[in-house]
C-alpha positions in Angstrom: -5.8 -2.7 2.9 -3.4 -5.3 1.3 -1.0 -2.4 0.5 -0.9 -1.3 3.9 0.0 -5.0 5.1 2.7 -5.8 2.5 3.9 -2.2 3.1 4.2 -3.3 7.2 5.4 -6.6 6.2 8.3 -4.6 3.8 9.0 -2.1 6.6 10.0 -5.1 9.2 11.8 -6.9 6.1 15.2 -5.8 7.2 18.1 -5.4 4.7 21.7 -7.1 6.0 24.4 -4.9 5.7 26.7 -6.6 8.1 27.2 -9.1 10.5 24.7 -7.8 13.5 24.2 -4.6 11.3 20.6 -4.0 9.9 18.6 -1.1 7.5 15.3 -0.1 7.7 13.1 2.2 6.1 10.0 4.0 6.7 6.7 4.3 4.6 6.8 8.4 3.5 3.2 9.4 4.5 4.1 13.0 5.8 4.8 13.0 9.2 7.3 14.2 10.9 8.8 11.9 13.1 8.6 8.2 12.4 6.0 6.3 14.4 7.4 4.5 17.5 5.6 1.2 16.8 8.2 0.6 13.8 11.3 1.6 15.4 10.4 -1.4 18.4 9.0 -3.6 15.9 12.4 -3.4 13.2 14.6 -3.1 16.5 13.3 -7.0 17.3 13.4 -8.2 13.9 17.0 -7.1 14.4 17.5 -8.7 17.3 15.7 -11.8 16.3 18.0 -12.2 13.0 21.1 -12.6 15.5 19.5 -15.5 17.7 18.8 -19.2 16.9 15.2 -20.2 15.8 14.0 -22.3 18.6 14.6 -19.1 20.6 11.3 -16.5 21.1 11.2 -13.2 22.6 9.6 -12.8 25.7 10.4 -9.2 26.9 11.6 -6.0 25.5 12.6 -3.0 26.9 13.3 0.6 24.8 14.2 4.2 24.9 12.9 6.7 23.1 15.9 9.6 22.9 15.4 11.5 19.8 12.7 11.8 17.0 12.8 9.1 14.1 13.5 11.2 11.0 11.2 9.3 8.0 13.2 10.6 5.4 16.1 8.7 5.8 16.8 4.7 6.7 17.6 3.5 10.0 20.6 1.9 11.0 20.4 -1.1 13.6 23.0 -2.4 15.4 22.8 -5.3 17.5 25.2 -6.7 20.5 25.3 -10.3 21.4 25.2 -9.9 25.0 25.0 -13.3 25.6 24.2 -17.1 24.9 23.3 -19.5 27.4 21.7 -22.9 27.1 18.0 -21.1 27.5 17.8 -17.7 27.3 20.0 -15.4 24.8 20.2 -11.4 25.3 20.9 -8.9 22.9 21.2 -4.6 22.8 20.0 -2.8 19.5 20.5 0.6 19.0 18.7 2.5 16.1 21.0 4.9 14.3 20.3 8.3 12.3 22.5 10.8 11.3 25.2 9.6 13.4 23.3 9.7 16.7 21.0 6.9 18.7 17.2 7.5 18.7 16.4 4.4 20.3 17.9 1.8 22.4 16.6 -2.0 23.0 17.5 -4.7 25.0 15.0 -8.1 24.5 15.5 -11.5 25.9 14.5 -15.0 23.6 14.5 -18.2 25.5 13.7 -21.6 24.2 10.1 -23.0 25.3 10.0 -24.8 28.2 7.0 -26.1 30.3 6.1 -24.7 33.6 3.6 -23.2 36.1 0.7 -21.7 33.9 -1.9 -19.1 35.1 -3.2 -15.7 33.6 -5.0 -12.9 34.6 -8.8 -13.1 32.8 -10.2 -11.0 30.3 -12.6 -8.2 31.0 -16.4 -9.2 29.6 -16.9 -6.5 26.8 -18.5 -6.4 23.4 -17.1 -8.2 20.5 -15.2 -6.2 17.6 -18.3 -7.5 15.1 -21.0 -5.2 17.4 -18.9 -2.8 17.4 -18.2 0.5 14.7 -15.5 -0.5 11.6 -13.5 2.4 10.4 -15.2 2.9 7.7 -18.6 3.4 9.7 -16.8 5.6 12.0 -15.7 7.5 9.3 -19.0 7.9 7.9 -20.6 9.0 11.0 -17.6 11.4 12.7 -15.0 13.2 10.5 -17.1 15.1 8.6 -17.0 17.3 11.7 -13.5 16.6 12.7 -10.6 18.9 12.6 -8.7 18.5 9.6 -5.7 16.9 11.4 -7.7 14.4 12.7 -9.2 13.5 9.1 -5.7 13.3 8.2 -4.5 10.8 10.6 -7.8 8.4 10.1 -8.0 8.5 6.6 -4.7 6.7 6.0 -4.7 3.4 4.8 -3.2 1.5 7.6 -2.2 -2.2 8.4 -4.1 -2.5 12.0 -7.5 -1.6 12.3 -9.0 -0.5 15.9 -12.2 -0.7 17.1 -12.3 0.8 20.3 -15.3 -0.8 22.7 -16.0 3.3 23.5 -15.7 6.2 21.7 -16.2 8.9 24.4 -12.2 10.1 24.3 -12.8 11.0 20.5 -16.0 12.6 20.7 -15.9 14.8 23.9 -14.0 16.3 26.5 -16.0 15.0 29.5 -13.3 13.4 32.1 -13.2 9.9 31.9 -12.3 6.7 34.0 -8.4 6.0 33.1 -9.5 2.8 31.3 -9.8 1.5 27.5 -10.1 -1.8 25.7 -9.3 -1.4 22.1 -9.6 -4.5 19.8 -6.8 -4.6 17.1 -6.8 -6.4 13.9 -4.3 -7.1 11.1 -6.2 -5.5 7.8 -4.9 -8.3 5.7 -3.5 -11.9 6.5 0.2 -12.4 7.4 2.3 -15.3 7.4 2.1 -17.6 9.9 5.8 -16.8 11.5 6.3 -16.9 15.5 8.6 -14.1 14.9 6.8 -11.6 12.7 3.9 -12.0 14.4 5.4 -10.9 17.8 7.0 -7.9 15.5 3.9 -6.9 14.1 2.2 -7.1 17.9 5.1 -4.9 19.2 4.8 -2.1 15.8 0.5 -2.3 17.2 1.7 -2.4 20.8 2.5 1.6 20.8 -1.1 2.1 19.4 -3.9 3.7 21.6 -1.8 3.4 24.7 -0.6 6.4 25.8 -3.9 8.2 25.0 -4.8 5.7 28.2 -3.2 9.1 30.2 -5.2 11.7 28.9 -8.9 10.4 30.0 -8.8 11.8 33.3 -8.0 15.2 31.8 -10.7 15.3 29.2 -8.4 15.6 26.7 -7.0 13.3 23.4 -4.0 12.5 21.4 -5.3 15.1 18.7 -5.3 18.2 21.4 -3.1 20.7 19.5 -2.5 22.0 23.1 -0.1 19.0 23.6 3.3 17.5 22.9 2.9 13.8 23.5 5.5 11.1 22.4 6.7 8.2 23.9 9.3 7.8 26.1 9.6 4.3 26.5 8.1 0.6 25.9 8.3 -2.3 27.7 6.7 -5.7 26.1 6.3 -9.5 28.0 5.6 -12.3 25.8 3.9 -14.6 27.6 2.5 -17.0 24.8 2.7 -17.6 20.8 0.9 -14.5 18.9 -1.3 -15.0 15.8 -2.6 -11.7 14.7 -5.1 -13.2 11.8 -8.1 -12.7 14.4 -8.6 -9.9 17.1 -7.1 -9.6 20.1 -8.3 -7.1 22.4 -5.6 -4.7 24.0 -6.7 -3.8 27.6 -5.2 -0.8 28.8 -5.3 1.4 32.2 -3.3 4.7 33.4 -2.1 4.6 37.3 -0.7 7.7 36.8 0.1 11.2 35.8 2.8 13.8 37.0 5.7 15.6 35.9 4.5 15.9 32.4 4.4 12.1 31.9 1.4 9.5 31.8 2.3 5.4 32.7 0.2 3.5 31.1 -0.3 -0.8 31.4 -1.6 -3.0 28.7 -2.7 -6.5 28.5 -3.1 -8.3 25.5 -5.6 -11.0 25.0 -6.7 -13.2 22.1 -10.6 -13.6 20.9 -11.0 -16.6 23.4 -9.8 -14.8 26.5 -5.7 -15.9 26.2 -3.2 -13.2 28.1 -0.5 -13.4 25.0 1.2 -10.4 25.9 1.8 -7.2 28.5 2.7 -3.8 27.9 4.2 -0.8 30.6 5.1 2.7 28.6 5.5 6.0 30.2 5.2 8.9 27.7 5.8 12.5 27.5 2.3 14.6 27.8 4.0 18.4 28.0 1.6 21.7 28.0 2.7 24.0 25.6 2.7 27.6 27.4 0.8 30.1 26.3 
């Protein structure tokens, strides 16, 4: 699982073409479109290049407009909106073949002491009592659909270990509900700024599926198109992703062939470090 983290931690290790003009590239592991996880998370590392160091994220807000095309690098360009003695702004917009496929803008502000309270974490069982991905492997894809054996028998850089497992394993309609805990599969540096990269590339994980529990239905239903539309992150504290944090996610809605899903992300001792809003596309394919 080392590969898979120094392959994430290459991915968000931007090349410098220009002033405010960044390349990235994506891992080639067959898909189609690039995942939408590493088009936020490069799209702040490009952002964060262009700011001072005592300045952190603490929101995000992106558009999805066209497929990510993994065969070729992405272009990111950022605008300097604006300086001010707390808070800096800046636009990105992720280039391929000549045409925007995403579009950022992400506020960093300097820390500052102030009024403190959070929202607490839901009781639920910790990540140790619950199934790894190897015992879930062991136990559920020999009976899986071949696409699904696909997608979990990558190596990958976060591992999930979802407190129920009802939404893979059936199509009984369920509470719009899910708390997922996430993990880094190898240790990272200890950098402010990667680490709130890497939580953004894991933010886009799980989420959306959040829409489809009502329906009985999952992410792997070949009945579906479902893609993101777009991501919204807050930042409310520093991130350290060498332990679990448990990503708390609900769906308030479903119409028009789109889900909204909300997320809240917590460390292992109950800390709200970060909260996520995405709306995605969930389109029936006729026939």
């Amino acid at each position: 699982m080392a590969d898979a983290i120094k392959q994430l931690l290459d991915i968000l290790n931007l090349e410098n073409l220009e002033q405010n003009l960044f390349r990235g590239t994506s891992p080639q592991q067959g898909w189609q479109r690039v995942f939408g996880g590493q088009v936020i998370g490069q799209a702040l590392v490009a952002a964060q290049r262009t700011v001072d160091s005592d300045r952190h994220v603490h929101s995000l807000h992106g558009y999805f407009m066209r497929p990510g095309d993994p065969k070729v690098p992405i272009i990111y360009e950022v605008d300097r909106i604006r300086d001010g003695r707390s808070f800096a702004t800046r636009r990105v917009v992720a280039i391929q073949h000549g045409h925007a496929i995403f579009s950022m803008s992400a506020s960093f502000q300097v820390d500052e002491d102030g009024l403190n309270f959070q929202m607490d974490m839901s009781d639920v069982p910790q990540p140790e009592n619950l199934l790894g991905e190897k015992d879930l492997k062991d136990q559920f894809l020999e009976k899986a659909p071949e696409h699904v054996k696909a997608y979990w028998e990558q190596k990958r850089p976060i591992e999930l270990r979802p407190v129920a497992l009802d939404h893979y394993m059936s199509h009984k309609k369920l509470e719009p509900q899910q708390n997922v805990w996430v993990r880094t599969t190898a240790p990272i540096p200890e950098d402010r700024g990667l680490n709130a990269a890497i939580l953004a590339y894991a933010s886009d994980m799980t989420l959306l599926d959040t829409s489809l529990f009502p329906h009985g239905r999952n992410f792997f239903d070949k009945g579906l198109q479902i893609a993101s539309l777009d991501h919204a992150m807050w930042f409310h504290r520093p991130i350290k992703f060498n332990d679990w944090l448990l990503y708390a996610q609900d769906c308030p809605s479903t119409s028009g062939a789109r889900g909204f899903n909300r997320g809240k992300i917590y460390s292992r001792d109950g800390v709200l470090l970060a909260s996520t809003a995405q709306e995605g596309l969930i389109r029936e394919h006729k026939g």
